[in-house]
N, C-alpha and C positions, 0 to 999 in steps of 0.2 A: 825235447830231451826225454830219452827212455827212462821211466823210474823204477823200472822192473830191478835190475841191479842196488839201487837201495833199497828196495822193500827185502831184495833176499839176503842183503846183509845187514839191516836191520835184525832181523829173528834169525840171522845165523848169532849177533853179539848179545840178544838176549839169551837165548837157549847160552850162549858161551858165559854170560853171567853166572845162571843158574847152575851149570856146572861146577863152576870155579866156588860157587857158595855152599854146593853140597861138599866140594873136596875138602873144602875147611872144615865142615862140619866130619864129616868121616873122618877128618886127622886127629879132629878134636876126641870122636869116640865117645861123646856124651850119651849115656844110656836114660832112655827116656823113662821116671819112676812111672809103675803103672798107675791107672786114677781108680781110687776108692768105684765099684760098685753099689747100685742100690740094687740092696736084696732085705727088704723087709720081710720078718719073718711070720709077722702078725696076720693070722688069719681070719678073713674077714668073712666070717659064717653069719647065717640070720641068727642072731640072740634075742630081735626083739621078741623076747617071750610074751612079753605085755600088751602088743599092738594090737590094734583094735580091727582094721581093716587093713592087716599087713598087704603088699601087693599093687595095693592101687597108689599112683604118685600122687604126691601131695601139691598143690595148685600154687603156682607163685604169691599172688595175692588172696592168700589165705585169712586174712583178716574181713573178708567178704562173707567167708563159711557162718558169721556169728550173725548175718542178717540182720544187722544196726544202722542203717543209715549214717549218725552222729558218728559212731566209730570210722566206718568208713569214708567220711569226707575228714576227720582228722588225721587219721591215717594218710590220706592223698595229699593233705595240707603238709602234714611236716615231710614226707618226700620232696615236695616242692621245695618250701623255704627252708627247711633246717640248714644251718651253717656248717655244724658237722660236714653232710654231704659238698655243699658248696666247697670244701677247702678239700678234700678228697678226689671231686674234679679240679681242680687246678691242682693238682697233686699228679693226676692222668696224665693231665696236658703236657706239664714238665716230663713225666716220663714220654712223652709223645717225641718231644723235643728231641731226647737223649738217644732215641733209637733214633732221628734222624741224623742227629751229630755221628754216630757210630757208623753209617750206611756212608758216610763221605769220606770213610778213610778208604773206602776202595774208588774214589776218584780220587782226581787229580785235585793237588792246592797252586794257588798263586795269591803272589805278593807285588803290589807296585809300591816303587818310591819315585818320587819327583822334592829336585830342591834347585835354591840358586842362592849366589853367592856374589857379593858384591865389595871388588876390597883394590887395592893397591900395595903391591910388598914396598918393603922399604929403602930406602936407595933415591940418587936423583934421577932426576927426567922417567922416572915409572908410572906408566898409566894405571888410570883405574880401570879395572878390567869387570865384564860384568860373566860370571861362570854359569851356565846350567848344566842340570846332568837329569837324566832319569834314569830307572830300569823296571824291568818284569822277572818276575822268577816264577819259574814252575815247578812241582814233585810231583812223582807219585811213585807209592809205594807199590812192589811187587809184592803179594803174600802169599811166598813158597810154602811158610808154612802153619797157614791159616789161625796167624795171631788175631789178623782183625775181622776176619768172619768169626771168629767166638767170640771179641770184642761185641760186634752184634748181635751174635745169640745171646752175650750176656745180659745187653740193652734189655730183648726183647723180652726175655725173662723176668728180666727188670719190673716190665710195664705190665705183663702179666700179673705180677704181684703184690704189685700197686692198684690195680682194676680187682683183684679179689679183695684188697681190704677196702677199698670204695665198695664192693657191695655187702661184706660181711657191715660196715656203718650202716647201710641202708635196712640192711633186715634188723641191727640193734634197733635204729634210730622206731621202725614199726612195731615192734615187739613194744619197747620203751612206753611208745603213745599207747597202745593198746592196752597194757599192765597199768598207764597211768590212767587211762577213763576207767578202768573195772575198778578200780580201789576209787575214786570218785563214786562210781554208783553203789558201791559196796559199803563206803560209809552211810551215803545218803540211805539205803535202805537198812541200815542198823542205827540211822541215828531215829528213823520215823520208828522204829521197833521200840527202842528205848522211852520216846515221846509220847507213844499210844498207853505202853507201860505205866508211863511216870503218871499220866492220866488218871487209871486206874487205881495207879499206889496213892494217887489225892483223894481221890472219890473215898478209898478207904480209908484213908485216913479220918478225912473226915468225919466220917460215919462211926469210927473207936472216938473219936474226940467226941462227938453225941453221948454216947453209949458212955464214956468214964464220968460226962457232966451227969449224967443220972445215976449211976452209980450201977450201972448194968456193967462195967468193966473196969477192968484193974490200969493202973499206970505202966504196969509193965507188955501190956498188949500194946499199948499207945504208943512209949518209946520203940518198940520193937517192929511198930510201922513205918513210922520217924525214918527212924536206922534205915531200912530197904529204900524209901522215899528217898529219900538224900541220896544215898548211893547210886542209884538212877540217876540222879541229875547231875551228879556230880561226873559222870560219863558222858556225858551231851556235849561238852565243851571238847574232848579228843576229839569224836567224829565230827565234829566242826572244825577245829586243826586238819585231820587228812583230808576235808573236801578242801580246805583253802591251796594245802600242799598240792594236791591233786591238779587243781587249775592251775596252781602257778607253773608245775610241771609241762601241765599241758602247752601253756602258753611258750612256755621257754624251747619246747619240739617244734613249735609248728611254727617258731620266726614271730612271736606277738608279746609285747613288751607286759610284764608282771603288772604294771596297775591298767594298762588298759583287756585285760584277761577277761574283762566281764561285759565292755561290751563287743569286744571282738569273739566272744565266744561265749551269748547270752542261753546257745541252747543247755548249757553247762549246768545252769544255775538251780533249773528245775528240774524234781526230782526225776530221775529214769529207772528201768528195769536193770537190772545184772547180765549185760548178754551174754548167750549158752550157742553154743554151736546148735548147729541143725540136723549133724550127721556126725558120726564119730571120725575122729583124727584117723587118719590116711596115709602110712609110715612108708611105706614103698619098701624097700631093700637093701642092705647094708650100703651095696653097689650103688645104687641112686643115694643115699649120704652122701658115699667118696666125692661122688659127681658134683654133689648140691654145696655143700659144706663150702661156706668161700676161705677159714680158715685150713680144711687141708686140701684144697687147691692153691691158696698160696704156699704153703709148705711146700709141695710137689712142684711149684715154680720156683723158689729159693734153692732146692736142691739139683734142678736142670741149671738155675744160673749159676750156681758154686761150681758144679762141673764145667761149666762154658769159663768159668773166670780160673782153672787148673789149667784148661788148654792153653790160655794165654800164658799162663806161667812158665809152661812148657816152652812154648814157642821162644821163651828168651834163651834158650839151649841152643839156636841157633842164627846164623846171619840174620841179618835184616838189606834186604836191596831195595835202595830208592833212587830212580832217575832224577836226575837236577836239570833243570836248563833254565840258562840265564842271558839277557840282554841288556846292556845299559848303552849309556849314552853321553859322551861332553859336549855342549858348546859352549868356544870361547873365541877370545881372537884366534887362536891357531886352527879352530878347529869349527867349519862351518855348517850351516846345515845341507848343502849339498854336496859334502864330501862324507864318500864311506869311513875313511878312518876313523871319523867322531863316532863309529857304531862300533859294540864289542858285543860277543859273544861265550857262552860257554854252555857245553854240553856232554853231559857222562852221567854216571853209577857211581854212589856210594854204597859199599859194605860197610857195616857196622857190627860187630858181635863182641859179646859182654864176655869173654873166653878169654883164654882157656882156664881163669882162674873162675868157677861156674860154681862154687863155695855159696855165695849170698844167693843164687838163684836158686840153687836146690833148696836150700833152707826155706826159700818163698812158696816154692811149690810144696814142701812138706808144711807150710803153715795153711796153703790151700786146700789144702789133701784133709786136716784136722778140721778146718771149717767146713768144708762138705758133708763129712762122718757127723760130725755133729748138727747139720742140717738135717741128714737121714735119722739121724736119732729125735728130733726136733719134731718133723715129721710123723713119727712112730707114736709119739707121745701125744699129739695132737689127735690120729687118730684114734686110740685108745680112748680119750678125754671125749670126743664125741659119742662113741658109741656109749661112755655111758652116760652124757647126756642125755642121750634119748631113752634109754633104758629110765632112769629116774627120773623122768619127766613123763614117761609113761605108765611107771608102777604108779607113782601118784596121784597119775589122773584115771587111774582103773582104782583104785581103791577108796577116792573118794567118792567117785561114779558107783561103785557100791552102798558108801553111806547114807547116799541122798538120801533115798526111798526110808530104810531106817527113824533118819531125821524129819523126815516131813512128815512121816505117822507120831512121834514122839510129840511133835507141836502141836498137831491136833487132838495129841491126848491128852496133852497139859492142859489144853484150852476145855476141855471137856471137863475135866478135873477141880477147875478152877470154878467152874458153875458148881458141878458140885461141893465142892468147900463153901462155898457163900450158901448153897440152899441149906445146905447141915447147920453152918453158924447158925441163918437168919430161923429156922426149927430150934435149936438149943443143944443139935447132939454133939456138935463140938465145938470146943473155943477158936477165938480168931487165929490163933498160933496155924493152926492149920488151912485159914483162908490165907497168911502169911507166904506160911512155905508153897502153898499153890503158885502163889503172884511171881516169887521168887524161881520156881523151875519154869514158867511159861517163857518168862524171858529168860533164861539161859538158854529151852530149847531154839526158841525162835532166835535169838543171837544164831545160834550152832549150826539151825538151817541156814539164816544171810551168808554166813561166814563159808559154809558148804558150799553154795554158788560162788561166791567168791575163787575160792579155792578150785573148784572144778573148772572155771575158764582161765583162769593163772596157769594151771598145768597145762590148760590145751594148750594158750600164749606160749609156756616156755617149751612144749613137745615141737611147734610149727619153730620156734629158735633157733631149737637142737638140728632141727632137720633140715635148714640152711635157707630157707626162704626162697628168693630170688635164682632162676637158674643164668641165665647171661646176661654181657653187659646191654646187649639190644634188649634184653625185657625191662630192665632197669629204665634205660633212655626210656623205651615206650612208654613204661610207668608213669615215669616223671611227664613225659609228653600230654598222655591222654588224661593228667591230671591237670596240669595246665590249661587245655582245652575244656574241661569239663566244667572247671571254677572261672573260666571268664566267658563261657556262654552264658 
């Protein structure tokens, strides 16, 4: 049998569908509102006035720059195990899901049913009769006017911006670890500053406690030793709170239960240096931000999916055409399996359009149109917020990069200072008061140096933050991958 004749009246009764569903729509005269543009107005010029090596791009895993070892394997540890990230991918996946649910409304659906049925009506001499039936049904929709292709740009937008907030956790969750080991080594080297102090504040004590038993000094030299002694010691007990804080922190990033912190993580315990970069922070370009930033690349993907989810709105302005075809099936006694009557069929088009009363549809599309606008505005403010992230994370870290120098002569001058207060006492040309106040500026300066290092890798931590960390989701996987690899060779 020739099938050349239904294939050309096939796509003569489609093309005759599409027709008939524009005519509707033409009668209807639905004026399509236009869709909000993005036109931000914000210009994204170089500001960073502060950067240190503006131009060069800054390196994914930045937390390497600081040449720590201990940093760097806790770092790769809480990528691995942190829960955060673990629920962020399966966060992926679902959206993984969603854009393949969306890609199937441009195929075809089918439904089977099968049942039987076993009964006798009622009446005499009526058999019991045993009934089967089946059937199959198929659709598929036409999309004249590409409701569910924006359905799937909506998806895929979707998952887009779902994969930027999976890596904006991933650059928190490193930043996080990183900020928690610096204030771990940061107490630890303020609490041994205080220690070394407190040492000294004995020793002379001591020595006025000598000196009052012979009456070479007064009581008020003595108590005014006292006073500074105490006060020393009675700081040793914080900087021992923030190193507990600090491990427990750590332990809770990298997936290791709070009481087992010590020996899952014994390098913790002894004391380390404050790591400092090797090279100055690396800002790259307003334009490498935009790029880096996984907060406004998810913005920029919230704002393509609000537009994809206006098109669908739109799309309710007119028909919808889905082909049906349907098959079932009786056996009973009348009806056998070798005979065709016990087969039924059906096959046609449905139109469906939400018209002409299009009241509630406009208004959906006007409430689409305001979540977009306010996506764009969303957006605008996001970027604004980063640039000055980075702006203030790098005036900070240029300013205290100024102090250092400052503070590390100031220590050494106290220390200097402080020999001399004791050689003047131990001569007679001046009283203790003055080997006092020495004791008392050496450890403020040296505190204010610790505290300086501190401070100077806290900014670079929070400047590499600002500046987005991780650029793709393949660098992430890799990340996670080649840390995987690394901790179980």
């Amino acid at each position: 049998m020739n099938s050349a004749p239904h294939i050309i009246f096939s796509k003569f009764y489609a093309a005759s569908l599409t027709g008939l569903a524009l005519t509707l729509s033409a009668c209807a005269t639905p004026s399509v509102p236009p869709k909000p543009e993005f036109t931000s107005q914000i210009v994204t010029q170089n500001t960073f006035a502060n950067a240190v090596q503006e131009g060069e791009q800054s390196v994914p895993d930045w937390w390497s720059s600081f040449d720590d070892p201990i940093l760097e394997s806790l770092v790769d540890t809480a990528l691995r195990n942190n829960r955060n990230i673990d629920v962020a991918a399966a966060n992926l996946r679902a959206a993984d899901a969603l854009v393949r649910a969306a890609r199937l409304g441009k195929s075809y659906s089918t439904s089977t049913s099968v049942g039987a049925d076993l009964g006798r009506s009622t009446g005499a001499n009526n058999d019991v009769e045993l009934n089967l039936s089946g059937g199959i049904a198929g659709s598929w929709e036409y999309d004249a006017f590409d409701r569910i292709e924006s359905q799937i740009k909506a998806a895929e937008y979707n998952r887009e911006s779902v994969l930027q907030a999976q890596r904006d956790i991933a650059v928190l969750v490193a930043a996080q670890t990183a900020q928690a080991y610096v204030d771990l080594r940061g107490a630890q080297q303020r609490l041994a500053v205080a220690q070394q102090n407190a040492e000294l504040q004995a020793e002379a004590l001591s020595l006025i406690q000598e000196l009052v038993d012979n009456g070479r000094s007064s009581d008020l030299d003595l108590h005014r030793s006292e006073t500074l002694y105490r006060t020393t010691l009675a700081s040793l007990p914080l900087f021992q709170a923030t190193i507990q804080v600090s491990i427990a922190q750590l332990a809770a990033l990298t997936g290791v239960a709070a009481n087992e912190a010590s020996s899952a993580l014994p390098e913790l315990t002894s004391v380390g240096q404050i790591p400092s970069l090797l090279s100055e922070v690396a800002t790259g370009s307003p334009q490498d931000l935009i790029n880096r930033r996984p907060d406004i690349r998810q913005a920029e993907a919230e704002i393509s999916r609000r537009l994809a989810l206006s098109d669908v709105e739109r799309a309710r302005l007119f028909p919808r055409i889905v082909f049906n075809t349907d098959i079932s099936a009786l056996f009973n006694g009348a009806n056998r399996l070798d005979q065709l009557s016990s087969i039924g069929f059906g096959l046609g088009p449905t139109i469906s359009w939400e018209g002409p009363d299009l009241r509630a549809v406009r208004a959906d599309i006007d409430i689409s149109d305001a979540q977009t606008e306010a996506a764009i505005s969303q957006y605008e403010q996001t970027l604004l917020t980063a640039l000055s992230d980075v702006e203030m994370a790098l005036a900070r870290y240029g300013r205290e990069m100024e102090r250092r120098e400052d503070l590390e002569k100031a220590s050494h001058a106290a220390k200097n200072a402080l020999e001399l207060a004791r050689l003047r006492f131990d001569e007679g040309y001046d009283d203790f008061l003055d080997v006092l106040d020495a004791q008392r500026t050496l450890l403020d300066a040296e505190d204010d140096r610790v505290q300086n290092e501190v401070l100077v890798t806290t900014y670079a931590i929070s400047a590499y933050r600002a500046l987005g960390g991780m650029w793709t989701e393949e660098e992430l996987s890799d990340e996670r991958a080649e840390t995987v690899n690394s901790l179980t060779n």
